[in-house]
GUZAVEX-234623 format. One record per residue: x, y, z of N, C-alpha, C, O in turn; residue in one letter. Coordinates in steps of 0.05 Angstrom, whole numbers, plus 5000, padded with zeros to 4 digits. Layout:
N
XYZXYZXYZXYZa
...
% end
This chain:
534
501749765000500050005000501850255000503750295015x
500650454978503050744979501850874999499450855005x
504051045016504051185041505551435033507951445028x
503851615032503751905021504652105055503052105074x
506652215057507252415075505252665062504652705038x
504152875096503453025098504853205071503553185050x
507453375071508253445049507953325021507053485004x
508353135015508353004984504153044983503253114961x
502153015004500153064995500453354984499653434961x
501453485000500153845003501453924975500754144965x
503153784963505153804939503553754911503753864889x
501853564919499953454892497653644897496153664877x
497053774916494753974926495154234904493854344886x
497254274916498554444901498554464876498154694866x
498954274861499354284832496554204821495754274799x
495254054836491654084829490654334821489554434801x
491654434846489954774860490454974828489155114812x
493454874832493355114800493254984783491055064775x
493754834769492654754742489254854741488555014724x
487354734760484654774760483555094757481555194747x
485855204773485055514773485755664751484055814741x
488755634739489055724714487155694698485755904693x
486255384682484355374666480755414666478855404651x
481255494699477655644703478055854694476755934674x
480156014708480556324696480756344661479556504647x
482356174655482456144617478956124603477956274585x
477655854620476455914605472756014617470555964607x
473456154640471556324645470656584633468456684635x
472456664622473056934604472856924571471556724563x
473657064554474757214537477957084539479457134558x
478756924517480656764515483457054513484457084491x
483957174529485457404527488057364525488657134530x
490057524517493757464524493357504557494757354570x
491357674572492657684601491857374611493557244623x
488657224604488957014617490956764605491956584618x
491356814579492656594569495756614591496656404600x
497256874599498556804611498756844638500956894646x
496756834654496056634673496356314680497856184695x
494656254664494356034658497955834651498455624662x
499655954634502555914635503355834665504055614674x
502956114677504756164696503155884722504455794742x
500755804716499255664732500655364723501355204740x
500755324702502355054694505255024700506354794700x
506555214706508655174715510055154744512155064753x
507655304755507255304786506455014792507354924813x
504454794771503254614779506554414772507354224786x
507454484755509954344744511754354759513154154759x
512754564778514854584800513054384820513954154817x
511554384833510154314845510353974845511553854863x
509553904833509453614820512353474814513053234818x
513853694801517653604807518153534843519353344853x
516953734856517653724879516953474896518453374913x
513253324888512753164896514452904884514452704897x
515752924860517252694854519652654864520152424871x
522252914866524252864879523552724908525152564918x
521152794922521052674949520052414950520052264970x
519152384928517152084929518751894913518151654917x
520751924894522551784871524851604890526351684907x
524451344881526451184905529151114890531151034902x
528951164858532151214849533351424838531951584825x
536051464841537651644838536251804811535052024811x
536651664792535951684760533151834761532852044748x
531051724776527751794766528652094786528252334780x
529652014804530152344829531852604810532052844815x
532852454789535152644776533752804758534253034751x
531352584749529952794724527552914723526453014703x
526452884762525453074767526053354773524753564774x
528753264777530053494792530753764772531053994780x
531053664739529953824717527853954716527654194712x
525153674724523453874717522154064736520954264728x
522554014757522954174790524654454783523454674782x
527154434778528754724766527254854742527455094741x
525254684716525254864695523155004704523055234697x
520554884726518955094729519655264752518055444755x
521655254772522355434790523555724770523355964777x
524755624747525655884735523156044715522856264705x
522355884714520555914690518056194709517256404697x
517256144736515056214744514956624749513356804746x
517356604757518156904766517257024734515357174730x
519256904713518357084678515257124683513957324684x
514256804684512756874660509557044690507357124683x
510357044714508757124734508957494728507057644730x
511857584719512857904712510757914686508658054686x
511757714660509557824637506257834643504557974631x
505857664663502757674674501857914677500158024663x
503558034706503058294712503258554692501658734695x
505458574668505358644645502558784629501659014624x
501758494626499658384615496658574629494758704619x
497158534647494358634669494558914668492759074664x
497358974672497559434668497859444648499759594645x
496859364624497759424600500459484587500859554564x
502659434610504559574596505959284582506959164601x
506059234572506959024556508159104524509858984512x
506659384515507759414494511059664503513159674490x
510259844526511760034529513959944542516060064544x
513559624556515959524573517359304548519159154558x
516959274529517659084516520258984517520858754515x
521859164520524859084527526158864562527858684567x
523659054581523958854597523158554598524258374611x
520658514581519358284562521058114556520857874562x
523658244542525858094531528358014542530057844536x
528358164559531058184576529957924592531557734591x
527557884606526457694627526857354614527557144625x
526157404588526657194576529657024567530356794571x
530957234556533257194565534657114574536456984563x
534157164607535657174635535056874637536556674640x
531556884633530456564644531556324628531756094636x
532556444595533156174581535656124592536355914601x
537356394590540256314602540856234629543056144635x
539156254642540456084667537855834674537355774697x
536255674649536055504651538955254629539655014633x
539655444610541555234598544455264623544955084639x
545955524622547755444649547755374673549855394686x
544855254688544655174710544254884704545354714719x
542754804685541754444688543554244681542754014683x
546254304673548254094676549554124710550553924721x
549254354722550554364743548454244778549254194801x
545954244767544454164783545253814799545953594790x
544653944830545253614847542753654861541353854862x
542353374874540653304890541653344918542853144927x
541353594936542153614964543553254979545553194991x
541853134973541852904999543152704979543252464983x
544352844956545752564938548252684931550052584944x
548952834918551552934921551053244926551853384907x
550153324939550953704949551253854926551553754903x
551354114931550754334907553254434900555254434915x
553154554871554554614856554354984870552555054885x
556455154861555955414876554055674856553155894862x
554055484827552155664804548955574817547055724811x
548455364832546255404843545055644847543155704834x
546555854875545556024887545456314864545556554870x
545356224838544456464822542056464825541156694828x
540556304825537756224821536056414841534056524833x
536856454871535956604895535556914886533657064890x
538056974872538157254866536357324845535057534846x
536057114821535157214795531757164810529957334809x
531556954821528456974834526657324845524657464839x
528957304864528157594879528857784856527257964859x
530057834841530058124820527458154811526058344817x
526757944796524457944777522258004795520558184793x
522457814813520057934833519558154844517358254849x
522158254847522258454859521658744839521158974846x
521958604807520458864791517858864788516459064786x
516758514788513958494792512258714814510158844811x
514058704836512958804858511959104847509559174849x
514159284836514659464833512959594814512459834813x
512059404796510759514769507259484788505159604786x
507759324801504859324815504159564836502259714833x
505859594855505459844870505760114846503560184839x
506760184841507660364821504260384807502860574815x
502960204787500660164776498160314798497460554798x
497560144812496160134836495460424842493360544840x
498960534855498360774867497560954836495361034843x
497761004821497361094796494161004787492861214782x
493060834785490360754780487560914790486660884812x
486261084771484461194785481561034790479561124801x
481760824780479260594777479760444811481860364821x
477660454818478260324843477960014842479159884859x
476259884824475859534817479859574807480859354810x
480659654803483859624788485659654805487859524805x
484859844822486959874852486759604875488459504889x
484459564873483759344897485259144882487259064894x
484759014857485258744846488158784846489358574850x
490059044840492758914840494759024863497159014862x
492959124886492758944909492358744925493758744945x
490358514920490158314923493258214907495158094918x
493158264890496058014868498758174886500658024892x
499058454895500858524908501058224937502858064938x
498858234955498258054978499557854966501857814974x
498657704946498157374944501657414935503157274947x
502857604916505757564914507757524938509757364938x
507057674956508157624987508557424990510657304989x
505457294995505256904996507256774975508856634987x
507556774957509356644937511656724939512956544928x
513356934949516056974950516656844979518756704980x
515556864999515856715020516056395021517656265034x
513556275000513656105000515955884982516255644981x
517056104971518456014950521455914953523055764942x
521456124977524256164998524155915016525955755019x
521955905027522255675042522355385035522155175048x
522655455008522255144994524955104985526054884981x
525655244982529255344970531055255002532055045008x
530955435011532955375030532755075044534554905042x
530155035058530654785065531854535055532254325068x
532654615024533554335017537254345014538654205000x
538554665040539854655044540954475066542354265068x
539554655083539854635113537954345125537854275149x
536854225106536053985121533254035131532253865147x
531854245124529254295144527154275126526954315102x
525454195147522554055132520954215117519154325129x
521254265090519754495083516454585086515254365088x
515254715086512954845093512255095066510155215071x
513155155048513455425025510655245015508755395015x
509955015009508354964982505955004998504154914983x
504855095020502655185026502055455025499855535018x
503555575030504255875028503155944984501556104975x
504655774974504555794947500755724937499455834920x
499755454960496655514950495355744953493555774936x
495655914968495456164970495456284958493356354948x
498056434950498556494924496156534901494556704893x
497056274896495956204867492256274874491256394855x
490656234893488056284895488156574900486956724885x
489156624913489356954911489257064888487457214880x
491556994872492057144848490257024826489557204810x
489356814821486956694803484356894817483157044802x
483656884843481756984841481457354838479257474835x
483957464840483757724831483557774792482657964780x
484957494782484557524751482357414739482557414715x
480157304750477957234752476757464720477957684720x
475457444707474357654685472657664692471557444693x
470557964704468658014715467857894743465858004752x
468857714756468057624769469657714798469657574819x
470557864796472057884824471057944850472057804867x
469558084856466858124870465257844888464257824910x
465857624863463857454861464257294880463957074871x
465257264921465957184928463856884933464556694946x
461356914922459856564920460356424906460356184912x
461156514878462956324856465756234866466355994868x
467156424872469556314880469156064907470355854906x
467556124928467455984949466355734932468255584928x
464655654925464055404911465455174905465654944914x
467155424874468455384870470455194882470654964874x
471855294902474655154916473654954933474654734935x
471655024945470154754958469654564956469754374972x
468254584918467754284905470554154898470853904896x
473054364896475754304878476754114902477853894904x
475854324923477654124948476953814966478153644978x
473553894957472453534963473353334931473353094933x
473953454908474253274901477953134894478852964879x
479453344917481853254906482453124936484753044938x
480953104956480953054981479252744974479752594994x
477852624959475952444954477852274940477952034946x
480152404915481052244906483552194922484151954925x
485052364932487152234949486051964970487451774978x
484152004975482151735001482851494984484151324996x
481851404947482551294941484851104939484650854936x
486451194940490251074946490150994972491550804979x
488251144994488850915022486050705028485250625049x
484950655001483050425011483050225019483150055001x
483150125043484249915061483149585046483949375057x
481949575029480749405013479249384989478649604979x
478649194979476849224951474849364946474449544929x
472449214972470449364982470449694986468649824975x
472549815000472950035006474550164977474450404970x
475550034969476050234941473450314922473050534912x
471850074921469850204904467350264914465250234900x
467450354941465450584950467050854952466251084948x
469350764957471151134949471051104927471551344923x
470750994898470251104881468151154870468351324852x
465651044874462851124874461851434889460351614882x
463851384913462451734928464351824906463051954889x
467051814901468552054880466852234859466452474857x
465651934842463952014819461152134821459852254804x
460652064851457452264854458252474863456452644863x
460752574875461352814884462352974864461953224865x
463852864844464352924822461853114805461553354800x
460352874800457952974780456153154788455053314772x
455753134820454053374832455653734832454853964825x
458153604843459653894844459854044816460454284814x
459353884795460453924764456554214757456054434748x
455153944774452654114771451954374787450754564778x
452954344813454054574830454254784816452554964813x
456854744804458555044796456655164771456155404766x
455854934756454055024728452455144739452055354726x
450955134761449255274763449355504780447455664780x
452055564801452155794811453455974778452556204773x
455155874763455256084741453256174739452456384750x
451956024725449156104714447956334726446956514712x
447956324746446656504766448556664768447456884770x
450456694769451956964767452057104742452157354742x
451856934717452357064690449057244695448957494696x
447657134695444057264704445157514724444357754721x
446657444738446057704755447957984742447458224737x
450257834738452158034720450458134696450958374693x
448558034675447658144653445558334673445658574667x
444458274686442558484706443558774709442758994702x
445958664724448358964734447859034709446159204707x
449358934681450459044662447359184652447559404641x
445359084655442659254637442559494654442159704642x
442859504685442259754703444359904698444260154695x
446259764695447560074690447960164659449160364652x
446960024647446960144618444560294617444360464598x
442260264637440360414631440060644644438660834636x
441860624669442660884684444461114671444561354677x
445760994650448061174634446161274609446661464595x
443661074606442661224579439461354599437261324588x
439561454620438561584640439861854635438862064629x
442661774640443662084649444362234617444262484613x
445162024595445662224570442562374568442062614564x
440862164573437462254569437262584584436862804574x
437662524601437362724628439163014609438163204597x
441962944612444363124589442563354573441963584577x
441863104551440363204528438563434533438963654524x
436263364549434163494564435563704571434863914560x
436963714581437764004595439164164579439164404585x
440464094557441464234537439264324519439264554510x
437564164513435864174495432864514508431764694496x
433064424539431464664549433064854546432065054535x
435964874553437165134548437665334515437565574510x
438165124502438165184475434865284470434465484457x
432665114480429965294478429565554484429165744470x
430065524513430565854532432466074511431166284507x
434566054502436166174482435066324464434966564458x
434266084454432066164427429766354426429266534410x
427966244453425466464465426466664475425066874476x
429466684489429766994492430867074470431667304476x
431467044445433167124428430367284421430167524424x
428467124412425967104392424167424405422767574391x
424567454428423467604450425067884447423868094452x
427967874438429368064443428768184414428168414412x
428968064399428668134365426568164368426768364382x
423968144365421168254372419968554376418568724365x
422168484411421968804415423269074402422569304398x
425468934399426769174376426669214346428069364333x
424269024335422869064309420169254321419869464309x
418469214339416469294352416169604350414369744343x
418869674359419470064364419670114347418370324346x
421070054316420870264294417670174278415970344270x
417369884279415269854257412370114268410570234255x
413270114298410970334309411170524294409570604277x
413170604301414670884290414070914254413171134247x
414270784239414070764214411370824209410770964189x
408670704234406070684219405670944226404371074209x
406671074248405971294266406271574247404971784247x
409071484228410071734215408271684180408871814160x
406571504180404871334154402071614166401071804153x
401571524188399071664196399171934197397372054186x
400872074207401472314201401672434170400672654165x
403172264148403672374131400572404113399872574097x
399072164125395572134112393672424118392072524102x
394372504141392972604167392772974149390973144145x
396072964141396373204125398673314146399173544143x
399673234160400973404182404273584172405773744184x
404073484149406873554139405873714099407173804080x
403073684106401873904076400473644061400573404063x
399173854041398273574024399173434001399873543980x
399073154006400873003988399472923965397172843966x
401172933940399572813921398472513914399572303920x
396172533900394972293902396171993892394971793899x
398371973877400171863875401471713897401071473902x
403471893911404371883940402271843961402271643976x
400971983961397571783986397071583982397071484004x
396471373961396771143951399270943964398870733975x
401471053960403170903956404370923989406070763997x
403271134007403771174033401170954048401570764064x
399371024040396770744045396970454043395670294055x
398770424028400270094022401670004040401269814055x
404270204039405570224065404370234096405370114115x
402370364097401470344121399970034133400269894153x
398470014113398069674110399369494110398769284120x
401369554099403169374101405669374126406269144134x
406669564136407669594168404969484185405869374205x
401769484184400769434210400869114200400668974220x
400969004183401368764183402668604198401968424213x
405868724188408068784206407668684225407768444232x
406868984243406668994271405268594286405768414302x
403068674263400868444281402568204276402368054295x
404468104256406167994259408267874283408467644291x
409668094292410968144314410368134328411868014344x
408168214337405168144368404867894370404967764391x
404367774339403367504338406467334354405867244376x
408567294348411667244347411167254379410867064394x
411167534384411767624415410067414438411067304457x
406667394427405067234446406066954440406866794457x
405866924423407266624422409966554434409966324442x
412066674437413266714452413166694484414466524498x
411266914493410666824521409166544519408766504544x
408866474516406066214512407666054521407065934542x
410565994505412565824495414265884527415065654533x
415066044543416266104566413766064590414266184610x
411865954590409665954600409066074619408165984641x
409566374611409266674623405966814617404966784595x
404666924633402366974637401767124621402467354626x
400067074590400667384572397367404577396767534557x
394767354591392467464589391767544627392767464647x
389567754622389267864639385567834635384167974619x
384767694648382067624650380667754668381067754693x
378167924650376568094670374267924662374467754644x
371168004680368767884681366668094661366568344663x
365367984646363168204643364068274614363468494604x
365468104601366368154579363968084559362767874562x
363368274535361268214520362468114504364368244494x
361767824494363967684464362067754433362967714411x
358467894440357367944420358568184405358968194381x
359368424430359968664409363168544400363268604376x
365568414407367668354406367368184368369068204349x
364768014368364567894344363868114316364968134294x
361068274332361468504310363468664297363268744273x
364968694311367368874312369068714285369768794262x
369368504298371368334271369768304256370668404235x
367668224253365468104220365568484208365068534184x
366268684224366468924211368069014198367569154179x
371468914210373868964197374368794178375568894159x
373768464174374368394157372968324132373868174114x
370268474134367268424111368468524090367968424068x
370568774093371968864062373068664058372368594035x
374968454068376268354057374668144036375168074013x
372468074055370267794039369367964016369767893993x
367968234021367168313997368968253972368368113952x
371468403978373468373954374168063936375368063915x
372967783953373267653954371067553935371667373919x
368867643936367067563925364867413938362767333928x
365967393962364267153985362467303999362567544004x
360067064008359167274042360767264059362867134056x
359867434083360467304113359067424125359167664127x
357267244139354267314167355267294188357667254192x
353667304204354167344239351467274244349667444244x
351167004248348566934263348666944297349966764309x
347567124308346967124341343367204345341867314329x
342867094369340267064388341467454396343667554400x
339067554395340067824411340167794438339367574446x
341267994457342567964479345868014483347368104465x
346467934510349068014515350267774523349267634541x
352767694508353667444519357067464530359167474517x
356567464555358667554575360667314581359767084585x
363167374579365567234581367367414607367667644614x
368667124616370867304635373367234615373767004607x
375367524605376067484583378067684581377267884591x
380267704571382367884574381168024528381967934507x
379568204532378168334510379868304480378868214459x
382868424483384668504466385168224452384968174428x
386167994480387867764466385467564451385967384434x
382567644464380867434455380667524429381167374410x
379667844426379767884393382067804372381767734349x
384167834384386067774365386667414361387967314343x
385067284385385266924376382667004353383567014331x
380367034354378067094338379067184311379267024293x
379567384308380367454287381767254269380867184247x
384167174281386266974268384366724258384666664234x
382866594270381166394261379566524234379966464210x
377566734246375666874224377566874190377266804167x
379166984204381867194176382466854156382266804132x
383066724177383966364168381166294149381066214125x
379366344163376266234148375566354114374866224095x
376166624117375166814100378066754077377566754053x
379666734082382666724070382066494048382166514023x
381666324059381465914047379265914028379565824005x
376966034035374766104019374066253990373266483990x
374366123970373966223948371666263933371266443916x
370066063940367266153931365466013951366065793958x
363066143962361566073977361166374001360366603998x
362066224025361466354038363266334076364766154083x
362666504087363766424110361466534132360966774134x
359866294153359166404179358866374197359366154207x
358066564210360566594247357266554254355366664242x
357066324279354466344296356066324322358366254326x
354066424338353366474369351566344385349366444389x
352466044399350365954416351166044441353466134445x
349366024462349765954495347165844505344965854495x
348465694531345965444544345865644567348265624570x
345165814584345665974607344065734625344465734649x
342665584618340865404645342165254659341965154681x
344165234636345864984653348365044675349865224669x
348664934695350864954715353865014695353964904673x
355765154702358165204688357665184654358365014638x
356065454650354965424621357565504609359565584621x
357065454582359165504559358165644536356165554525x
359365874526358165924502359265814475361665834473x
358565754465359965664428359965834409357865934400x
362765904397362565974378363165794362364865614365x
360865834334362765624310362765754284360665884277x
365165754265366365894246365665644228366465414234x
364065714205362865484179364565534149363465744141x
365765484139366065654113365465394090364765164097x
365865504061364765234046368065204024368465084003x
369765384040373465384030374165054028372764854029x
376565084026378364764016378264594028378664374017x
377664624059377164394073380264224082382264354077x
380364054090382863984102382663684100380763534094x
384563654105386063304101385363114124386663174144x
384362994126384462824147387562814165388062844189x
388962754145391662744167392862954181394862954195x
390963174172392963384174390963544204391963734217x
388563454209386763584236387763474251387663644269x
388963284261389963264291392563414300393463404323x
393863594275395763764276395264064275397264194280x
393664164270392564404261394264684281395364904276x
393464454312393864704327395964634343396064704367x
398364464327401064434335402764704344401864924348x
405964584348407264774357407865074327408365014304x
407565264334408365504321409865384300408965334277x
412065334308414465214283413365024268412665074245x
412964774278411764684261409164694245408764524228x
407764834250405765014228407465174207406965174183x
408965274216410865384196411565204169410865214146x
413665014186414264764166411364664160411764424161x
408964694156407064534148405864744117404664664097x
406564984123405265224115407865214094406865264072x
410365164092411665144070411264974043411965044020x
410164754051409264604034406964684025406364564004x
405064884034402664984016403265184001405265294008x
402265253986403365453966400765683968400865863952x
398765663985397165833993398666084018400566054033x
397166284017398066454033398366444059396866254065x
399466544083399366514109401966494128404066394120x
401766564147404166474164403866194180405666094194x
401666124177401865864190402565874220404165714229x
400966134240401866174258399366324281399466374305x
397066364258394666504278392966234284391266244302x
393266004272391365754291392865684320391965614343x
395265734310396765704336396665804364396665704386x
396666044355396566324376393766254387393566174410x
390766274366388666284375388665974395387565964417x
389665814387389165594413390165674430389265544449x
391465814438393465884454392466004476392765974500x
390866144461389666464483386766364485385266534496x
385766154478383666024475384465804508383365794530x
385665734503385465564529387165714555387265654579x
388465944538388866114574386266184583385866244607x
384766194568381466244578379966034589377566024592x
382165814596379565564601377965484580375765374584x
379065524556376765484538377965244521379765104529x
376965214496377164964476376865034454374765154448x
378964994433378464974408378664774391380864664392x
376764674371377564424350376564494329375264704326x
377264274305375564344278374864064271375663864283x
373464074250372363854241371663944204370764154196x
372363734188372663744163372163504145374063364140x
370263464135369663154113372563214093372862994082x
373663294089375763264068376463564052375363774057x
378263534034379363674017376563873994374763753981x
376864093994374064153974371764043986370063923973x
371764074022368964044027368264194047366364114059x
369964504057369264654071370364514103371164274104x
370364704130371264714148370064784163368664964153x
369364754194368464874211370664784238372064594246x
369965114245372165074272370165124297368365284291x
370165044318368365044342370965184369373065094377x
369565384374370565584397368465514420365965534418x
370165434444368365434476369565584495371965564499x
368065744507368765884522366665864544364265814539x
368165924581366365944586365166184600366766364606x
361266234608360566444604361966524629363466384643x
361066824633362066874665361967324657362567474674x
% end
């Protein structure tokens, strides 16, 4: 029966531990250069490791001799390729490339000038090119060390500072342990380094972990299942009998197959939780560009409405000024002008109050748009004489037109609480819209009210037998300013595409309602005004 010492177990532990960890880390990830060399540096750790359990377990000179190779190639081998690891992880791999080379180097050359000179302590004693090996160990490590603190303190990512801190920790464990595996096989003492080295290696696997570092339920599993099943199979080799061998290998294989299902399924559940993280915070970052946008997007508004506000007012003062010095020149105040020039000063005057109502129009829309208070609502407002008034100013225009336009009302007084000025000018803008569209027929304005009823309403409704409108185009009518604009470019009819706007506008600072309704193109329009009485 084989009889395994405490050490020669912890030796095969060892080289379990990393082999298993390298290739979780390999292939838990993104097949990367940093895990691929990991994973190196993990096979060679498992390869010193495993030399070590053979020189102690090998009962001839010869099998002891050629472990003792492969014992030295991964003792040299681990410092390189543990430096290109760290490399690898700070990115500097392309800016250090010389030290890349130099490491390699060092490691080939003092594996060819050391392995003819190599003895077995306890068979013939050491050669004195041995103790290069101590020094070239500690250099490399000792730049490892260096490129890690150096990184670290430099790193403004804090997942980057912690993790190559942890690999800083777990390097400690491995230079210690590495020492104590070295010397003892001077001085005769029982070594103790290759536990120090499991360390290590879980440390540093679990800081190179891809994404997972955090994940301290995966990892715990993890090593748990690794360690019942390398603890299950060593039981095997002391089965005191037949019987007892193959119930230790029956539990192996159900511990085996369960732990195999174990880990599948705590991944699982971590990959679930990681795509989770990864949706919250992708949705938190397209939160805040959202958020960004918005606030740029209100300010660039604000910009614009005070721009729109400032230009307004300083078109506002001369176009005054222009009608002001129009009226005077009509009036005679400067002599009398010939009829030529009266004419052509009358155009002008018409055409500046256009202007003006232009600019008014611009200006209220404007406040509307800053949702600044532009009406001033009094009680007792009559909306019958307010209708006369317009079916008065704009009957020339229908005349010229060729059209009617009536004013059907019930006599009486029909009272609105109503800021007078802004209601006529939403009125108008609709009426002007009605009479405008209208080419033959007619346009008319009626007047209902219910007064019996609780919170009565009066109705106005505007009829004409004009072009009529698009189906697609009424649920837009009384869109934003601008875009009436852009809607009004594509017609080749007259207008600014800007008094339906306004009139909804000042229509519902009144509490009130406006809509229209239209069978189609060439079938006339009616628009419905509610207000209520008061």
């Amino acid at each position: 029966m084989i009889t395994l010492t405490l050490f020669q177990i912890s030796s095969l532990i060892t080289a379990a531990v990393s082999l298993f960890l390298g290739l979780l880390v390999y292939f838990s990830g993104e097949k990367t250069k940093l895990n691929f060399s990991w994973l190196l540096t993990s096979i060679f750790i498992a390869l010193w490791s495993i030399g070590l359990f053979a020189v102690v377990f090998s009962s001839s000179i010869t099998s002891t001799w050629l472990w003792q190779y492969v014992l030295a190639l991964g003792a040299i081998c681990i410092p390189i390729l543990f430096l290109n690891f760290i490399l690898y992880l700070t990115k500097k791999e392309k800016k250090l490339v010389t030290l890349q080379v130099f490491s390699l180097v060092a490691g080939t050359a003092l594996i060819i000038l050391n392995f003819p000179e190599f003895k077995i302590s306890y068979l013939a004693g050491y050669e004195k090119s041995y103790f290069v090996f101590p020094f070239y160990f500690t250099i490399f490590m000792a730049i490892s060390a260096f490129v890690i603190m150096r990184e670290s303190r430099l790193a403004k990512d804090p997942y980057q500072k912690k993790q190559l801190m942890y690999i800083l920790f777990a390097q400690i464990f491995g230079i210690i342990g590495g020492f104590i595996n070295f010397f003892p096989q001077l001085f005769n003492i029982y070594p103790f380094g290759n536990y120090l080295i499991i360390l290590y290696v879980v440390f540093v696997s679990y800081a190179a972990f891809p994404q997972r570092f955090f994940d301290i339920k995966v990892i715990a599993v993890e090593l748990f299942t690794f360690a019942l099943w390398v603890l299950l199979s060593i039981k095997i080799f002391f089965s005191a009998s037949l019987l007892d061998l193959v119930l230790n290998i029956a539990v192996f294989i159900f511990v085996l197959l369960f732990g195999l299902i174990l880990i599948k399924n705590v991944l699982k559940e971590s990959r679930q939780r990681e795509k989770m993280e990864k949706m919250a915070m992708q949705i938190k970052k397209a939160y805040e560009v959202e958020k960004k946008a918005n606030e740029e997007l209100a300010a660039l508004d604000n910009i614009k409405n005070q721009f729109l506000m400032t230009i307004q007012h300083h078109l506002k003062t001369p176009l005054t000024s222009m009608r002001g010095y129009a009226d005077l020149l009509l009036e005679g105040a400067f002599g009398k002008m010939p009829l030529k020039i009266e004419e052509v000063v009358k155009k002008f005057e018409i055409s500046t109050t256009k202007l003006i109502k232009m600019v008014n129009d611009f200006l209220d829309i404007t406040q509307f748009q800053l949702g600044k208070k532009t009406v001033s609502l009094k009680e007792g407002v009559d909306l019958s004489l307010i209708l006369e008034e317009i079916v008065k100013d704009i009957e020339l225009q229908a005349r010229g037109k060729g059209i009617y336009l009536k004013l059907e009302k019930p006599k009486g007084q029909y009272l609105v609480k109503a800021d007078e000025l802004k209601l006529k000018a939403a009125l108008v803008n609709v009426f002007d819209n009605a009479v405008k569209y209208t080419e033959q027929g007619g346009v008319t304005i009626m007047l209902n009210s219910k007064f019996q009823i609780p919170n009565s309403k009066i109705l106005i409704t505007v009829k004409d037998t004009g072009r009529g409108i698009a189906e697609e185009r009424l649920p837009k009518l009384f869109d934003s300013a601008f875009e009436r604009v852009e809607a009004v470019k594509k017609d080749s009819s007259q207008g600014r595409g800007l008094g339906l706007y306004l009139a909804s506008q000042i229509v519902r600072a009144h509490n009130g309602r406006i809509w229209v309704e239209s069978e189609g193109e060439g079938k006339g329009s009616t628009f419905y005004i509610e207000l209520p009485a008061g």
